[in-house]
C-alpha positions as CSV (number, residue, x, y, z in Angstrom):
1,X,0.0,0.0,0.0
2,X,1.0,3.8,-1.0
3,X,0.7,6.8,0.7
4,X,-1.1,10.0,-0.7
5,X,1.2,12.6,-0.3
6,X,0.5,14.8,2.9
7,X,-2.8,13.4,3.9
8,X,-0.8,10.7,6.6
9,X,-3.4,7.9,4.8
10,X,-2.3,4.8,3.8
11,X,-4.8,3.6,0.7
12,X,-3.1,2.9,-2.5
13,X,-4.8,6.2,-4.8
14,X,-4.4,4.0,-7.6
15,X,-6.3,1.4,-6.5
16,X,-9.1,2.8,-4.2
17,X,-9.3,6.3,-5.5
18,X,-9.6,5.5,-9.1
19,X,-11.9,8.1,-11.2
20,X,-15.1,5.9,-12.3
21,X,-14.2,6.2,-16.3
22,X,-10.7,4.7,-15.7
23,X,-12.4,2.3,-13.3
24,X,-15.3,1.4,-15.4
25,X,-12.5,0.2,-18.6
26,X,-10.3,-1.8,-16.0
27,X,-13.5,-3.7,-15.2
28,X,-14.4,-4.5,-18.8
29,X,-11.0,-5.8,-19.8
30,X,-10.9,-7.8,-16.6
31,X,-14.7,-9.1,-17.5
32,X,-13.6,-10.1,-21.2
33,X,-10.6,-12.0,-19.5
34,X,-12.6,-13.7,-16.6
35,X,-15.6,-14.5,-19.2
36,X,-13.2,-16.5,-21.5
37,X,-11.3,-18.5,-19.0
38,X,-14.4,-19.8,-17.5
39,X,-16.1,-20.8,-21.1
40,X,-12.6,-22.1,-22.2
41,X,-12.0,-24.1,-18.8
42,X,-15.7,-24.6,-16.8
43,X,-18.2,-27.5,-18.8
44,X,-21.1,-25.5,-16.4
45,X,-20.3,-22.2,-18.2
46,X,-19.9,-23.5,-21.4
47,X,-23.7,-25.4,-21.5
48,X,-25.2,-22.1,-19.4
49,X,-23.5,-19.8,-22.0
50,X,-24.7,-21.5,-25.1
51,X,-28.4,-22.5,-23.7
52,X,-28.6,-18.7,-22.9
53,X,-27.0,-18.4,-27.2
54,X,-24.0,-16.2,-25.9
55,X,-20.5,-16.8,-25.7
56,X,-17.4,-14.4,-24.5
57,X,-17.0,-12.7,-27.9
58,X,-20.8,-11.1,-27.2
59,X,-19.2,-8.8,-24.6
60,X,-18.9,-5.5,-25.9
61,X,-19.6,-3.3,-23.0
62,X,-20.4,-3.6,-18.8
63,X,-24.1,-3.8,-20.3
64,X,-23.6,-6.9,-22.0
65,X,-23.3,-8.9,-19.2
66,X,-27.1,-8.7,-18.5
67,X,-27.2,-11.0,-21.3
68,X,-25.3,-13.9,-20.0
69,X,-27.0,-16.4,-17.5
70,X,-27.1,-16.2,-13.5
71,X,-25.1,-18.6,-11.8
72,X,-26.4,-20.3,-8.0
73,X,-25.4,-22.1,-4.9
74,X,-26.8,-25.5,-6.8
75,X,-24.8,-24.8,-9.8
76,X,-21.4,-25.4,-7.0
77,X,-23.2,-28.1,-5.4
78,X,-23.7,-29.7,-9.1
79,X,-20.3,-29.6,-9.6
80,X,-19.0,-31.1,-5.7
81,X,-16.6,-31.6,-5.3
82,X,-14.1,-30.1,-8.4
83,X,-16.1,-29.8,-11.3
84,X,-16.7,-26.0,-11.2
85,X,-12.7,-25.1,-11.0
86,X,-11.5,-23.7,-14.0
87,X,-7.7,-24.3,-13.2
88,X,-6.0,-28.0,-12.8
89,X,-6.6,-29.4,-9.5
90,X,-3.1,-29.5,-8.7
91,X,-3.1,-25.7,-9.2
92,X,-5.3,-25.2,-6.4
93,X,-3.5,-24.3,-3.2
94,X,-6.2,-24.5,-0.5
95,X,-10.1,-25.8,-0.1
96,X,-12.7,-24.4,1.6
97,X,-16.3,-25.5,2.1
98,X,-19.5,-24.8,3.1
99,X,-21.2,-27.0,6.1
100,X,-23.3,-29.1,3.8
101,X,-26.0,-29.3,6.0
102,X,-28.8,-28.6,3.7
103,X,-27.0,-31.3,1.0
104,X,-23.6,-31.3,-0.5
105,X,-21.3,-28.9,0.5
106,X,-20.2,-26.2,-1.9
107,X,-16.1,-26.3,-2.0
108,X,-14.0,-23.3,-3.2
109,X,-10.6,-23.2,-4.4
110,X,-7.5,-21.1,-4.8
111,X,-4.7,-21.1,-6.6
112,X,-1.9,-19.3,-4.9
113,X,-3.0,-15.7,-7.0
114,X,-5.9,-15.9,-6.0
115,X,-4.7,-16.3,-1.9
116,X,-3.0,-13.4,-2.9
117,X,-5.6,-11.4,-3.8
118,X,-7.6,-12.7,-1.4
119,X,-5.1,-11.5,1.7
120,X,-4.7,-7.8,-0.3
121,X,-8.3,-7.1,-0.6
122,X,-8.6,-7.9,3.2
123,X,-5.7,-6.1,4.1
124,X,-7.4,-3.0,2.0
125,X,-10.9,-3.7,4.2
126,X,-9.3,-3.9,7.6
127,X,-6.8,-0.5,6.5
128,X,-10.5,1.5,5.6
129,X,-11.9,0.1,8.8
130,X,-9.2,1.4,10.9
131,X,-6.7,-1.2,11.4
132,X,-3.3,-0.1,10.8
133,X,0.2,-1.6,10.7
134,X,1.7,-2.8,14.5
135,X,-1.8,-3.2,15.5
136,X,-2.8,-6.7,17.9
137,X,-5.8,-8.0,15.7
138,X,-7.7,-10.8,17.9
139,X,-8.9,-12.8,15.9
140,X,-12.2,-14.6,16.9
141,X,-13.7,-15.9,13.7
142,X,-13.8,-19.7,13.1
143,X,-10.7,-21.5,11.7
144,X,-10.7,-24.5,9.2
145,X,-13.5,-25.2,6.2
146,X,-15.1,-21.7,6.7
147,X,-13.5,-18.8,5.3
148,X,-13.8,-16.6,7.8
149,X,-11.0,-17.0,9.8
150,X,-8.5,-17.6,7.6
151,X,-9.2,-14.8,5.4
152,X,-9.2,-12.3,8.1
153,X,-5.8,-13.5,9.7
154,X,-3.8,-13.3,6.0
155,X,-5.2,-9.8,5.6
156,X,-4.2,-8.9,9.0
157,X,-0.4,-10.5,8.7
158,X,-0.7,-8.6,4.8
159,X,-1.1,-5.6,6.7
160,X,1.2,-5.9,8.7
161,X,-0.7,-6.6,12.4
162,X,0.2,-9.1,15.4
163,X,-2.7,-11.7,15.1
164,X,-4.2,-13.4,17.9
165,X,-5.6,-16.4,16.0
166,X,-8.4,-17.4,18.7
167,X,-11.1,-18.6,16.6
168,X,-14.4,-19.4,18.2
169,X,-15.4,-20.4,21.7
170,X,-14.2,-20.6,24.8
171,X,-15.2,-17.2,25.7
172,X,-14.1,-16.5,28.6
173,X,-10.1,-16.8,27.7
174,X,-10.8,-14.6,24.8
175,X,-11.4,-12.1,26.8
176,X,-8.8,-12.9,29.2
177,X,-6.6,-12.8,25.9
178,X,-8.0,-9.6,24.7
179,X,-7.7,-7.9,28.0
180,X,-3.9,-9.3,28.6
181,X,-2.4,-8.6,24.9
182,X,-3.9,-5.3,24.7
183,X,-5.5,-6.1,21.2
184,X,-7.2,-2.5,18.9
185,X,-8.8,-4.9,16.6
186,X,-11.5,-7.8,16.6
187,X,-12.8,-9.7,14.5
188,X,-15.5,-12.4,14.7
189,X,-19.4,-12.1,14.2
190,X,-22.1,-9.4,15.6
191,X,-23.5,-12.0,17.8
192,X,-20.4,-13.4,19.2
193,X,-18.4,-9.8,19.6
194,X,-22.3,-9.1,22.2
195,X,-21.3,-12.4,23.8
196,X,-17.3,-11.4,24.5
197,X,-18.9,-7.9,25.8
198,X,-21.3,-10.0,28.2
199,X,-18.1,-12.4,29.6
200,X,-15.8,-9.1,30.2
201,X,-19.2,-7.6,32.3
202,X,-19.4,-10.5,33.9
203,X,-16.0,-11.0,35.1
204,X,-15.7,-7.3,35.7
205,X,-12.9,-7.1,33.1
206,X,-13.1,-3.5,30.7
207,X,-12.6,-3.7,27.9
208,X,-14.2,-0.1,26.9
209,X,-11.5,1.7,28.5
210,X,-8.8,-0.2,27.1
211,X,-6.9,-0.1,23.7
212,X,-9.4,-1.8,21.8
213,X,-10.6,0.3,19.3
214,X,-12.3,-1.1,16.2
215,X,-14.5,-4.2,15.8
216,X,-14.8,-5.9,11.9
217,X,-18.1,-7.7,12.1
218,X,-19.3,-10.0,9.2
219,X,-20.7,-13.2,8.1
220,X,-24.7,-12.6,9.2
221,X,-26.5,-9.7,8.6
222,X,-26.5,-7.3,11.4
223,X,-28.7,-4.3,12.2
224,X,-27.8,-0.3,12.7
225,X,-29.2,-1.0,16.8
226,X,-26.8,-3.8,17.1
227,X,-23.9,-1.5,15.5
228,X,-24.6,0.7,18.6
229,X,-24.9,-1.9,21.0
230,X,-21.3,-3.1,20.3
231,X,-20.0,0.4,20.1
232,X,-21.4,1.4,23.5
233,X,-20.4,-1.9,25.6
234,X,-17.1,-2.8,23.8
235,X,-16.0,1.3,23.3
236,X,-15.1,0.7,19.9
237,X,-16.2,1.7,16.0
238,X,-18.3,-1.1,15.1
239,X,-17.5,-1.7,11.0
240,X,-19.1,-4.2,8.5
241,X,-17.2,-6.3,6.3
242,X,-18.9,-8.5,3.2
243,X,-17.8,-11.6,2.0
244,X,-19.2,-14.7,0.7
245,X,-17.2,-18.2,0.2
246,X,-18.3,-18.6,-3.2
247,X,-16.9,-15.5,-4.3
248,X,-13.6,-15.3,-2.3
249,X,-14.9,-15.0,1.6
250,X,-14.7,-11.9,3.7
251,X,-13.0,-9.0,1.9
252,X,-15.7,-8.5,-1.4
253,X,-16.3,-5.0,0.7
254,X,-16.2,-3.3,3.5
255,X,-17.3,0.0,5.7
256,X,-14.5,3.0,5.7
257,X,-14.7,6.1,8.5
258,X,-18.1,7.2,6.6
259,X,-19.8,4.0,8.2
260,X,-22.0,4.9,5.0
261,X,-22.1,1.7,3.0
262,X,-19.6,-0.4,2.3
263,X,-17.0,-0.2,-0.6
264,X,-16.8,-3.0,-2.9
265,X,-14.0,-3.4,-4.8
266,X,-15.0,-2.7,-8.2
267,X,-11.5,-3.5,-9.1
268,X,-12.1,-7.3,-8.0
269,X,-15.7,-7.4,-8.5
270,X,-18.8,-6.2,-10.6
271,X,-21.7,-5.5,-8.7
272,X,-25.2,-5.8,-10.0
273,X,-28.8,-5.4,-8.3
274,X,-31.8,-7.5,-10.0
275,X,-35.3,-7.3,-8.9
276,X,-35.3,-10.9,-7.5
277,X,-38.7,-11.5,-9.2
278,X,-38.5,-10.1,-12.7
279,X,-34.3,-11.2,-13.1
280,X,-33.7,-7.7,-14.6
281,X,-31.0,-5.2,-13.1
282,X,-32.2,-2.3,-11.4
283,X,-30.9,1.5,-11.7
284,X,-28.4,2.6,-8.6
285,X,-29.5,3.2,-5.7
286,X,-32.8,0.4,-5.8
287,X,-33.1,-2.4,-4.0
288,X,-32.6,-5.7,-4.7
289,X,-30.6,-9.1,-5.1
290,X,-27.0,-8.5,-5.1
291,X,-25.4,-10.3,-8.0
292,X,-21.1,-10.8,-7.9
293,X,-19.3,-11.3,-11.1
294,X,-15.2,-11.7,-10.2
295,X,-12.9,-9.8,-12.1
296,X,-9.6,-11.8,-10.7
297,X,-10.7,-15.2,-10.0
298,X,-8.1,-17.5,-11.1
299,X,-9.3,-21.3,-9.9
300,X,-12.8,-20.1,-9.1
301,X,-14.5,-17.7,-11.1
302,X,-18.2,-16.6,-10.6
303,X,-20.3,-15.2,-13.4
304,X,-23.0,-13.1,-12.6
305,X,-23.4,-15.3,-8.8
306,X,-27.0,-14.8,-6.9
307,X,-25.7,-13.9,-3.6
308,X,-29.6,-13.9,-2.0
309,X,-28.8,-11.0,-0.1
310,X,-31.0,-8.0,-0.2
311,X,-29.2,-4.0,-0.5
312,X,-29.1,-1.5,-2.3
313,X,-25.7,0.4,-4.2
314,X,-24.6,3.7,-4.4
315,X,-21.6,5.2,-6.6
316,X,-22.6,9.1,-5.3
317,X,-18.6,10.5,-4.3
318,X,-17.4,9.3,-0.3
319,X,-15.7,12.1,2.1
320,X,-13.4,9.3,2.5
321,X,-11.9,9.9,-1.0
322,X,-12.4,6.0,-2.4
323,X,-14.6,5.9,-5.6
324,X,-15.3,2.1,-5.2
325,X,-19.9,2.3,-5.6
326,X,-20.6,1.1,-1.9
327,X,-23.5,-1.6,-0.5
328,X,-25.6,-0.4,1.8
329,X,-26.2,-2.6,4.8
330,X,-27.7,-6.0,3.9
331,X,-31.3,-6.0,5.2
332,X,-31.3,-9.5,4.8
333,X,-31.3,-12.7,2.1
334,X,-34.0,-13.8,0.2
335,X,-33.9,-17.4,1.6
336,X,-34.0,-15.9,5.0
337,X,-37.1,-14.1,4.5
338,X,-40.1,-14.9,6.4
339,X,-43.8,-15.0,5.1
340,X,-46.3,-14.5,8.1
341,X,-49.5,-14.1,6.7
342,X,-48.3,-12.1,3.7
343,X,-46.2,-10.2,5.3
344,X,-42.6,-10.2,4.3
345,X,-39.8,-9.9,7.1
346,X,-36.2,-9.7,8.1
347,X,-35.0,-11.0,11.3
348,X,-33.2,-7.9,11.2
349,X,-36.0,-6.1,10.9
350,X,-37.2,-7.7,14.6
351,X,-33.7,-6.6,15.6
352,X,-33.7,-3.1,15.4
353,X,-37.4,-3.1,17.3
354,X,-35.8,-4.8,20.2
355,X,-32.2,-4.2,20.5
356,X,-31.4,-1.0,22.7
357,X,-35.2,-1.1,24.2
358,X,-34.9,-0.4,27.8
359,X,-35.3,-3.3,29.7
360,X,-34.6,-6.1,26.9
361,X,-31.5,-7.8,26.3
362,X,-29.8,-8.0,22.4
363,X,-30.5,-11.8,22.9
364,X,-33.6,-13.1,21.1
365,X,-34.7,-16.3,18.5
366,X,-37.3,-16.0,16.3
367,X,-40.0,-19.2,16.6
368,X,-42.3,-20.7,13.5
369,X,-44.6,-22.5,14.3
370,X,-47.9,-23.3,12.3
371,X,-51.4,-23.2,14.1
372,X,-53.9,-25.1,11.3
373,X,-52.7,-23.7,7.9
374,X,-51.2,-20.3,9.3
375,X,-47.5,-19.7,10.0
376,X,-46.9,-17.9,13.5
377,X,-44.1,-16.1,14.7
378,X,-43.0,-15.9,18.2
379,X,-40.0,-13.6,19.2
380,X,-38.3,-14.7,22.9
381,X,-35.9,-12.2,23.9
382,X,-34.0,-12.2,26.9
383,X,-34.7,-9.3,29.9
384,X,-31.9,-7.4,31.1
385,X,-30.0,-8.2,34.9
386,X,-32.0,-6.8,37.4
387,X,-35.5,-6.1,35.9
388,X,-38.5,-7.0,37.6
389,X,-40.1,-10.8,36.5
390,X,-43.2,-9.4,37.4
391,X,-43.0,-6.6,34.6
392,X,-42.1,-9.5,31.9
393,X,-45.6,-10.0,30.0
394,X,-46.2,-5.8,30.2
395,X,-43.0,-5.4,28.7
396,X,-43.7,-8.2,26.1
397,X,-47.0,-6.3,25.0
398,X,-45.0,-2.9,24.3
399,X,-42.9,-5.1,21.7
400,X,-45.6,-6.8,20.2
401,X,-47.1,-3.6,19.1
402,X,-44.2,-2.0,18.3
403,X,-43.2,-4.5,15.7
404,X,-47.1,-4.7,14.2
405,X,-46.9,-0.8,14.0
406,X,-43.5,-0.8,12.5
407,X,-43.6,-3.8,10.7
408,X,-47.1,-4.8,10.0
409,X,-46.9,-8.7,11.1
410,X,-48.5,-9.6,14.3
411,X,-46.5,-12.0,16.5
412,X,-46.4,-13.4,20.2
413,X,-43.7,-12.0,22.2
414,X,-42.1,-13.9,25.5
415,X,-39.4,-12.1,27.6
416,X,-37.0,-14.7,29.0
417,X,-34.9,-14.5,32.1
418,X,-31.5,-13.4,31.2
419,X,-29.8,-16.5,30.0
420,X,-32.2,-18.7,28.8
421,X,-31.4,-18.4,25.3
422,X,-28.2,-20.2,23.8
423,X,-25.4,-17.7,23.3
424,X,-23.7,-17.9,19.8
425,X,-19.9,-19.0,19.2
426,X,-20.2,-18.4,15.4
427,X,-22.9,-17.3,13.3
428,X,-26.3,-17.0,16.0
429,X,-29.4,-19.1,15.3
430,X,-31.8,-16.6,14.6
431,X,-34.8,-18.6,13.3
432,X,-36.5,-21.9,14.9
433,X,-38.1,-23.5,12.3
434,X,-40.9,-25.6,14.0
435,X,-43.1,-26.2,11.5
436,X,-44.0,-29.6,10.2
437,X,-42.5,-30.7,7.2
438,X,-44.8,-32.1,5.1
């Protein structure tokens, strides 16, 4: 990374603060490239391409793409376990994998450019996020299959930080670890930074007051009441990174000082929105489906990948002085979207009703259940220390018409006693699913 003369920064202007028209040409050359190494090399592309009657050559402009078909989580699970690399096996340097608990698992590879690109592009989020060279980054996301961990502890070392590689669990020595090494950066989930804040309470150890200073949380969406949670009990700046494993992992995008959308790295990546219905883009600034084409993808590349999650894009200039188009906070996914008696909703959307209400916890599961042929949602959330059982069902009522003024679905609130829901070492369980399968 570069310095821009006299401003003390450390972004690389060539990279980050490219004008759009320079940005917009790198992008199609990169496209043409990435377009005819998968038709050459992938068997998936080369049926999707001609079923759709398109091949690389039809490329022209960044418009063109709309032309060429979507790719989707089944496509990789099609191809399990190698079938969608477009390199020799032997080229591929590391495997990663989805749980496969809904089927096969989708695996990802990497040739060793691509790990490199992989560790820059993190490096670049944790840099706009606040990290900086000499920093203790404590790592807390999970090590192994998922990509989580591993990605953020190259960027960190790519940077140029001391990295604590933790990974998840065992709470209670992370924050013994945290507090004893002195660590400015964590990383780790939303859910899992609220439950490191609860240990340190609990053991009376302070970590506001102490050198840590920025939190990178990813890998479930996360709401703007949750950002503030963490910011108030941890004393840091709460930042979201975006990644997804298909596409490289964490480091796609990320928040800069602004903490006004994140910037993806147009460079790396060509971002679309679609209406999820109709298929077609939308204009900037609507929202939609997020669709990832990579620019740089060597053993993996992604045409035109349904990501599921639900944003919206901007490319309107950033104080910050980076002209990557940023994604506004993910509101949710489309497969994580619950129907309650037409009513569309986001957990997140329960979230920020609930988290930061006096008297309520930031610990809560949402319950489906169905009564004849209705769905029904229940919310359980957790009260805060101290607060008055007795006051439990009054305080359950505010919520309950909170979220059907706010939200419009009608649900069945229970306030728990603090700790009766199951604290999160990874990505939480937001949704119970107890409806019968039929």
């Amino acid at each position: 990374m570069t310095s821009t003369p006299g401003d003390g920064s450390m972004f690389d202007p060539q990279a980050e603060a490219m004008p759009r028209e320079d940005l917009a040409r790198l992008q199609l050359s990169r496209l043409k490239e990435t377009l005819a190494h998968a038709y050459a090399n992938v068997p998936h592309y080369q049926q999707s391409f001609k079923a759709a009657g398109v091949t690389p050559d039809d490329l022209t402009t960044l418009e063109d793409l709309a032309r060429f078909p979507f790719t989707v989580k089944d496509d990789l699970r099609r191809g399990y376990p190698f079938g969608m690399f477009a390199v020799p096996r032997e080229q591929v340097v590391r495997l990663h994998a989805s749980s496969g608990t809904t089927g096969r698992p989708t695996v990802v590879g990497y040739t060793p450019e691509d790990i490199h690109t992989w560790g820059t592009l993190m490096a670049r989020c944790l840099h706009s996020a606040g990290a900086r060279p000499g920093d203790i980054l404590h790592n807390a996301y999970g090590y192994g299959l998922f990509t989580g961990g591993l990605g953020a502890h190259y960027g960190a070392e790519h940077l140029g930080c001391s990295v604590v590689p933790m990974s998840g669990g065992n709470t209670e020595k992370q924050v013994m670890l945290l507090d004893d090494f002195g660590a400015n950066v964590l990383c780790s989930t939303p859910s899992y930074a609220l439950n490191i804040a609860e240990e340190a309470e609990r053991k009376g150890v302070d970590l506001k007051n102490g050198p840590l200073r920025v939190g990178l949380f990813g890998a479930e969406p996360w709401s703007q009441a949750m950002r503030h949670e963490l910011q108030e009990r941890l004393g840091i700046r709460a930042m979201d990174v975006y990644g997804l494993s298909e596409v490289m992992g964490p480091g796609v995008a990320c928040e800069c000082s602004e903490q006004v959308g994140l910037h993806g790295w147009e460079d790396h990546f060509l971002f679309e929105v679609i209406d999820p219905e109709t298929m077609q883009p939308l204009p900037m600034g609507e929202q939609g489906e997020l669709v990832i084409t990579t620019l740089t993808k060597k053993a993996l590349p992604m045409v035109r990948y349904r990501t599921r999650d639900i944003t919206r894009l901007i490319d309107t200039p950033c104080p910050c002085g980076r002209t990557h188009a940023r994604i506004l906070r993910v509101t949710g996914r489309n497969d994580d979207m619950l129907i309650i008696r037409g009513v569309n909703v986001y957990p997140s959307q329960i979230e920020s009703v609930m988290i930061g209400r006096p008297g309520l916890s930031p610990h809560y599961q949402l319950v489906l259940q169905r009564e004849g042929t209705l769905d029904s949602l229940t919310v359980e959330v957790e009260a805060q220390e101290g607060l008055d059982p007795a006051t439990y069902e009054a305080l359950g009522q505010q919520v309950r018409h909170t979220i059907k003024s706010l939200i419009g679905v009608t649900t069945r609130v229970v306030v728990l006693s603090p700790g009766e829901l199951p604290r999160s070492q990874g990505k939480a369980l937001r949704v119970r699913d107890l409806r019968r399968k039929d």
